[in-house]
N, C-alpha and C positions, 0 to 999 in steps of 0.2 A: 229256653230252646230245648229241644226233644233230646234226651241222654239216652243211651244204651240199656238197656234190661240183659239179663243173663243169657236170653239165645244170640243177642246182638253180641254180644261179647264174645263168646264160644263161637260162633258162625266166624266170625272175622278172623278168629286166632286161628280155627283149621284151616281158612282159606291162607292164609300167610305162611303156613306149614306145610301146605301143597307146594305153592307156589314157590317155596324154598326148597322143596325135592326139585321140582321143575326147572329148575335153574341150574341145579348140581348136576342134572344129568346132559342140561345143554351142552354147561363148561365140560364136562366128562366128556363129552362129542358120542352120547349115549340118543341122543334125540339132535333130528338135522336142523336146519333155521324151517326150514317146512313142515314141520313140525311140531313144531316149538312155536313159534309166530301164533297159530288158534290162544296158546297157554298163552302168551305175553299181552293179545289185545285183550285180553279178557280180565287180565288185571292193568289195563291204561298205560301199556307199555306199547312206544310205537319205533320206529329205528326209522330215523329221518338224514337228511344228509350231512349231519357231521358226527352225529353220534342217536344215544335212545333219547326218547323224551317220553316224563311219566305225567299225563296225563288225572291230577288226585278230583275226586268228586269232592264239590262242597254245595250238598244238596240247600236244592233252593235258595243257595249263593248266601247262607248262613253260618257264621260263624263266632266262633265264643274266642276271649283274647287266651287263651291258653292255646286252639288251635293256630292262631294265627304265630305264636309263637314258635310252635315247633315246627309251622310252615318255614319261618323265618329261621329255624335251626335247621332244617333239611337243604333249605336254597347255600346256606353257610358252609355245612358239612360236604354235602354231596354235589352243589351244582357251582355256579362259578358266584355266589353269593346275591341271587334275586331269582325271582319267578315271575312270570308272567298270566295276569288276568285273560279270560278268555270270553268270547261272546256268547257260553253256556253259563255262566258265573262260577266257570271251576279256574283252575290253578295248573299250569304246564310248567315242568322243568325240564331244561333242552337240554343240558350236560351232563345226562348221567351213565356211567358204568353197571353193564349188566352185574356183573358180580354184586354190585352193592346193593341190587333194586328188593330184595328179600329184609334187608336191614330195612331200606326207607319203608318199605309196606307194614313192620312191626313196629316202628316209630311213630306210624301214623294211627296205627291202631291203637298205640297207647292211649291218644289223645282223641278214641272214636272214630276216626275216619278211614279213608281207603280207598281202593282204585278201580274197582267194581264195577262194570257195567260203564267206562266214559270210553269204549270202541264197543264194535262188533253189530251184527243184527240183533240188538234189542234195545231194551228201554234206554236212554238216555237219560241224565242228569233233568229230574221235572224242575223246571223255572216258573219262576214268580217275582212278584212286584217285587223289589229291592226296599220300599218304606211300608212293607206288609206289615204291620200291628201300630204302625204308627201315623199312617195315612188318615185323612181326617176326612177324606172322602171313600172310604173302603166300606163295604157294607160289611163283612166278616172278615179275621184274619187268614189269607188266603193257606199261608203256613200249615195248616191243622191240615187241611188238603192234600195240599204238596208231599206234606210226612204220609198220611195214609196213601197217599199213591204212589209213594215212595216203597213202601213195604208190602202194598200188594205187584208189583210190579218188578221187584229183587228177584228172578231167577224163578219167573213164575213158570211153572213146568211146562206150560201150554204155550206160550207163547215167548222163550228162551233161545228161539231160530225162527226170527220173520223172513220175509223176504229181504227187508232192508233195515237201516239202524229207525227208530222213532221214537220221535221229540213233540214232550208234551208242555204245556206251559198253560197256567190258569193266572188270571187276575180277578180281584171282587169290588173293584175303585171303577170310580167312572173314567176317570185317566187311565188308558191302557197304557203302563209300565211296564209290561213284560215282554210286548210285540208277540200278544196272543196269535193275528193271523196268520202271523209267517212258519206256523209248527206245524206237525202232521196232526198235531188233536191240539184246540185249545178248548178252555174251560173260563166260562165268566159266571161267576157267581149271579143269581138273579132270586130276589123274590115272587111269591106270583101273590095274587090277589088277596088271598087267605094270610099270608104273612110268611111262610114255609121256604127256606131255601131248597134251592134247587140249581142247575146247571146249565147254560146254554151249553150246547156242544156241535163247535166246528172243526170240520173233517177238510184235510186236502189241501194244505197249507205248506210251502218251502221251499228254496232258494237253490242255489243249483243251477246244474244244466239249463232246467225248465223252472223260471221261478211262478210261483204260483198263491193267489191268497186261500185262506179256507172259507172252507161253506159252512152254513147252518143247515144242520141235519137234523137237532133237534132243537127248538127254542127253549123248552124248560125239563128239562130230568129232574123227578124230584133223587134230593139225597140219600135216600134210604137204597136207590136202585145206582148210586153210580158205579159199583161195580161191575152188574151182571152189564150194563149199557156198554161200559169200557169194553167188556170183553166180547159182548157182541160186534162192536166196532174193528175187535182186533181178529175174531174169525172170520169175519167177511174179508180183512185184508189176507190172513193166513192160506185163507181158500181162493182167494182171487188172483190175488199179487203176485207179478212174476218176477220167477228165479231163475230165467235165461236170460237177462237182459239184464247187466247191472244199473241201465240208464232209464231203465224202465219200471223197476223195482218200490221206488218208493211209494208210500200209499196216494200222494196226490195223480200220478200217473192215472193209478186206478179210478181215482174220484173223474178225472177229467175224462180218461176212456168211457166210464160205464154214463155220468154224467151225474151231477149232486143228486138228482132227484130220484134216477134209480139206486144210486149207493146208499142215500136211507132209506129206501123202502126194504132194498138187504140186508139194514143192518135192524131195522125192525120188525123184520120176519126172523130173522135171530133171534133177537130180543124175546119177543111174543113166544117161542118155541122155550128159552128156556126156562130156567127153574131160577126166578128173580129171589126169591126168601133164601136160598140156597147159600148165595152170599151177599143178603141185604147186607146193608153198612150200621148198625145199631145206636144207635143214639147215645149208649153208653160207651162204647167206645170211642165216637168223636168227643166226649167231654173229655175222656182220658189222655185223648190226645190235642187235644185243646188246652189243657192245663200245663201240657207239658211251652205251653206258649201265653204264659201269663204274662199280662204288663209285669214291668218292672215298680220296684216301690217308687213311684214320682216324687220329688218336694216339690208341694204345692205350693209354697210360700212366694208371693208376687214379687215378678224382675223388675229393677231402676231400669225401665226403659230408657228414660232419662239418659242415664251411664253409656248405653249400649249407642244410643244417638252423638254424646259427645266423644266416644271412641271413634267411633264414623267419621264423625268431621274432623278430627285431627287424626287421621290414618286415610288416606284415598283407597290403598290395597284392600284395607279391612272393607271398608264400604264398600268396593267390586264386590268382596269374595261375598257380600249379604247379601249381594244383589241378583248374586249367579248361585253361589253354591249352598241357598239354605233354601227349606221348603218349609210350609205349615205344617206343625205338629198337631194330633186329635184333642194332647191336654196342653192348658192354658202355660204361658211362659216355659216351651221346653221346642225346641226345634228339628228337623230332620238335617244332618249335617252331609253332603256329599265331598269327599276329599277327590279331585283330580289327580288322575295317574297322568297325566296329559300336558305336562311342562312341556312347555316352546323349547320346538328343537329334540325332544328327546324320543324315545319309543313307546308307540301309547300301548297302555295294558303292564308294563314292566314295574316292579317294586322293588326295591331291593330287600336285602335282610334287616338290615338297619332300621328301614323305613318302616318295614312289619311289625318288630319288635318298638317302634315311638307308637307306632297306629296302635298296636296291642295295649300299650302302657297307658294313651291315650281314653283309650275306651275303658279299661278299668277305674281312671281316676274321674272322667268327664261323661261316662257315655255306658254305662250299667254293663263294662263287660261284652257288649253285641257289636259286630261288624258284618255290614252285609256287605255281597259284590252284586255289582251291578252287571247286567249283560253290553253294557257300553264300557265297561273294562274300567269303571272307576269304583271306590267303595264308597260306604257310608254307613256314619253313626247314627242310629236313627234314633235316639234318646238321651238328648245335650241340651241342658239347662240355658236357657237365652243370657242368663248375666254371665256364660262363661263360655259364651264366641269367642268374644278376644281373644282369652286365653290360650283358647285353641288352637286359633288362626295363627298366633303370634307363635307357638310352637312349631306347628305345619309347618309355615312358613320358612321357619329357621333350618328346618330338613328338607326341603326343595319339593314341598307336597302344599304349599298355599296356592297353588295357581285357582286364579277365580274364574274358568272359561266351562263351565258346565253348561250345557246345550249352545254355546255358539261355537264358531266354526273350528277354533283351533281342539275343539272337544272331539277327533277323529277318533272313528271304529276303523281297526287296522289289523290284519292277519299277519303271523310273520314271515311269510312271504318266502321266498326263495332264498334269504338267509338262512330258513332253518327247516324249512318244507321241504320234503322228498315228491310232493305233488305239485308245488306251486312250478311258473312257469312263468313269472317273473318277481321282481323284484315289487314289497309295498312298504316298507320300513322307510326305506329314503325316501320315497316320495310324500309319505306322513310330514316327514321331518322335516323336509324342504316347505314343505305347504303352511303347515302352523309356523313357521317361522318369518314367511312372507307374509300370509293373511294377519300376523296376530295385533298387528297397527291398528287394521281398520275393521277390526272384529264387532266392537261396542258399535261401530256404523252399520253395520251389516246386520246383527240381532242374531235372533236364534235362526240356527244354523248348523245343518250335517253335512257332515263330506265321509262319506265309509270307501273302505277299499280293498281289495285282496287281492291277492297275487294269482288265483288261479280261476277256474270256471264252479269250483266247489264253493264258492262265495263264505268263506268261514269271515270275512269281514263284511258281509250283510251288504254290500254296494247298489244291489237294487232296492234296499231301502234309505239308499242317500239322496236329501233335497239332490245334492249333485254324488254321486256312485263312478268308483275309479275300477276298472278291469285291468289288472294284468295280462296280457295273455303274450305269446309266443309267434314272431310269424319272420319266418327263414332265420332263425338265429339272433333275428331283433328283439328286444322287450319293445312294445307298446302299450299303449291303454285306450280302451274304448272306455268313452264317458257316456253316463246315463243320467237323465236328469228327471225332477218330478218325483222321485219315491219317497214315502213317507213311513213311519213305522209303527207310528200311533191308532188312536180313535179312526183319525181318515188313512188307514194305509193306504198305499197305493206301491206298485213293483212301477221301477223309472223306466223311459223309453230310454232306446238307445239312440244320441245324435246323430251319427254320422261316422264317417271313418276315425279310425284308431289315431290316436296322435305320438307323434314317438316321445321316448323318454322324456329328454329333455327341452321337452316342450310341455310339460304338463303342467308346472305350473303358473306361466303365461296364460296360457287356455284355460285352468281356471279363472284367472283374472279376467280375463275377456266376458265371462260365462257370467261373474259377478257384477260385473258394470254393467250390463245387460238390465241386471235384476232391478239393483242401485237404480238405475236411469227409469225404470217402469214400472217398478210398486206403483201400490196407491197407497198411502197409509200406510197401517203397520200388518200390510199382507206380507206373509210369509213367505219361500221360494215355491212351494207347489202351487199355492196360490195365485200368486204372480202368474207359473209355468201354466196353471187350466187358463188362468184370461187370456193370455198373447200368444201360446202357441209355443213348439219350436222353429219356426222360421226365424224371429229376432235374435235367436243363441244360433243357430246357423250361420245366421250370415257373419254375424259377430266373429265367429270361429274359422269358417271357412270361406270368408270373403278374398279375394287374389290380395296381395300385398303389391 
């Protein structure tokens, strides 16, 4: 993984040294909260309703077990001892004391990391595949990418105050795992004829008020020009994007006002106008930073599969969790491991200290050291030897982290909702909880399966990308939820429609049970829910849900 060099180092210790003056002068009552608030979002410091919550980047949801440990020391020390995965693959802590937040930002520096850039109008945390170097359908490691657009994009002087915050995300697999179209830029890696990588690039993509997919603006950028393109991309939104209107702001806005097809022709008269050599991306430099993302040393030495089949049949658990939670690895006898945060019944995204500190220990003796997070709030070892599942599982297990439900239903994307949200407007924790606890009987019947949710209209739980999608919202001092059904996140994204009227609380989830018998009752085969939801319509979830009783 990419280590710090010496401006990385010094960049981060002055910023911790700011932001330790910053703080001294709040406490002093020398700078008002209006004042101080620009300084606080700028290091992922947010004040929600019961206290701050520090918001740490963990770019391209990468992480080495030495980070994950002092993760695991700062949720211990500072917070009420766990942290919370998020659907950027970064790391939220809800319990923290301003006083202390200058400590956690030098603790995290110790260990490389930091809080940089995860609020405010600018670049966001760039995402990527979660089994990037280990995908056996990847055409390059997307990684190499993500880090160079990581560091041209850190506080780049031009583009440091957009209109609105923007989120990038690339993938180079033919499985989209990163949920490219839902970002304001996504990047898919693509060859062209000649053999030469290059870019597709879609513009207009994101969730929200107005959810929306992105466009292709351009099909192939070769790589030598992805910068000047980016930054043509981001002065058409600088110059366009409006700043009267917070609901107006984000670049899809502008993509949908001006229309895909004029928005590239402006971002290609940009282009065309500037100085592309000026900051080509050099070939030498992506090697530099491609090495910094070498495989690990594999043992090639071949697995008793044998072994791994009689563990199966005398373990049911273990056979779920191979069945759910392992994916194909590129080299021969070594697997992609996914650990679910997503135990029935519990808070999905939540880890505790403990749990950080077994995953860390985990990955060092089983798993070269790497843990990635996922934007579905789970992690994963993406380099674990096949004759030493068991072993794994059987540990997992034993710490409340072997749940084997990865892409079926009780596998909920869930925002924390008005427990800890100063924006949410209702409640999506309980209903998470309630839901996987009913569904998780009849989940292996039902197949792969999303249910995402969040508690407000800013969709941080991605809902319109849920086969079924739960809305919190607010209406006379009630919580209800508006359900949406049909959205997808992958290859066929699709944003879900919305059924019909809001159902209250405690009715949610009955109404989803109604919603799945539905499905149950009129697949064909092993069609999936959107699938299902294009052939029949929602008249049949209609009447299901809102027929007179």
């Amino acid at each position: 993984m990419y280590r710090y060099d010496d401006f990385d180092h010094r960049f981060i210790d002055e910023r911790v040294a700011q932001y330790r003056d910053q703080v001294r002068r709040r406490l002093a009552g020398q700078l008002s909260e209006d004042e101080f608030r620009p300084l606080r979002l700028m290091n992922g410091l947010y004040l929600q309703l019961h206290a701050y919550m520090l918001r740490v980047a963990i770019p391209y949801g990468v992480l080495s077990s030495n980070q994950l440990r002092k993760l695991a020391q700062i949720g211990r020390r500072f917070d009420r001892g766990y942290g919370h995965f998020t659907t950027r693959q970064n790391i939220q802590f809800h319990w923290i004391k301003l006083e202390e937040t200058p400590d956690i930002l030098a603790e995290l520096a110790s260990v490389e990391m930091h809080a940089i850039q995860t609020s405010g109008n600018s670049f966001r945390n760039t995402t990527t595949d979660p089994f990037a170097g280990a995908a056996a359908d990847e055409i390059e490691d997307p990684r190499t990418y993500a880090e160079i657009i990581r560091q041209w994009s850190t506080l780049h002087p031009e583009f440091s105050f957009l209109p609105r915050k923007f989120k990038i995300a690339i993938s180079a697999a033919t499985e989209d795992r990163a949920a490219v179209k839902m970002h304001d830029l996504g990047l898919y890696l693509r060859r062209n004829e000649a053999g030469e990588i290059g870019f597709e690039v879609m513009v207009g993509g994101g969730l929200g008020r107005t959810p929306l997919l992105s466009h292709t603006i351009n099909p192939f950028v070769p790589r030598r020009h992805l910068f000047s393109y980016l930054e043509a991309v981001l002065r058409v939104y600088n110059q366009y994007g409006r700043r009267d209107n917070l609901y107006k702001s984000r670049i899809k806005i502008l993509v949908q006002s001006l229309g895909p097809k004029k928005f590239a022709e402006e971002v290609e008269a940009e282009w065309n106008a500037s100085d592309r050599e000026a900051v080509a991306l050099p070939d030498t430099y992506v090697r530099e930073i491609a090495a910094a993302f070498a495989p690990p040393n594999y043992d090639r030495s071949p697995t008793d599969e044998g072994a791994i089949t009689r563990d199966a049949a005398g373990n049911s658990g273990f056979a779920r969790w191979l069945k759910h939670n392992i994916a194909t690895h590129k080299v021969p006898d070594h697997a992609i491991v996914t650990i679910s945060l997503k135990p029935i019944g519990e808070t999905p995204g939540d880890c505790t200290s403990d749990q950080m500190d077994l995953i860390a220990a985990l990955a060092d003796e089983l798993g070269h050291g790497e843990i990635r997070v996922t934007y579905e709030q789970n992690l994963v070892l993406p380099h674990v030897r096949r004759d030493r599942l068991f072993t794994l599982w059987q540990k997992l297990d034993a710490a409340g982290l072997g749940s084997s439900n990865i892409g079926l239903i009780s596998d909920i994307i869930c925002c924390p909702g008005m427990d800890y949200c100063s924006l949410a407007t209702a409640r999506s924790i309980p209903v998470a909880q309630d839901l996987s606890r009913h569904l998780a009987a009849r989940e292996e019947a039902i197949g792969n399966f999303s249910i995402k949710i969040s508690g407000c209209i800013n969709a941080c739980g991605h809902h319109h990308l849920g086969n079924i999608g739960i809305l919190g919202v607010d209406k006379n001092g009630e919580e209800v939820y508006q359900i949406t059904l049909g959205g997808d996140a992958g290859n066929d994204a699709a944003i879900g429609a919305i059924l019909g009227p809001a159902v209250k609380s405690g009715e949610v989830t009955a109404s989803i049970d109604k919603l799945i018998d539905v499905y149950l009752d009129r697949r064909e085969g092993s069609e999936r829910f959107p699938e299902t939801y294009r052939r029949i319509g929602a008249k049949p979830f209609k009447d299901a849900l809102y027929a007179p009783r």
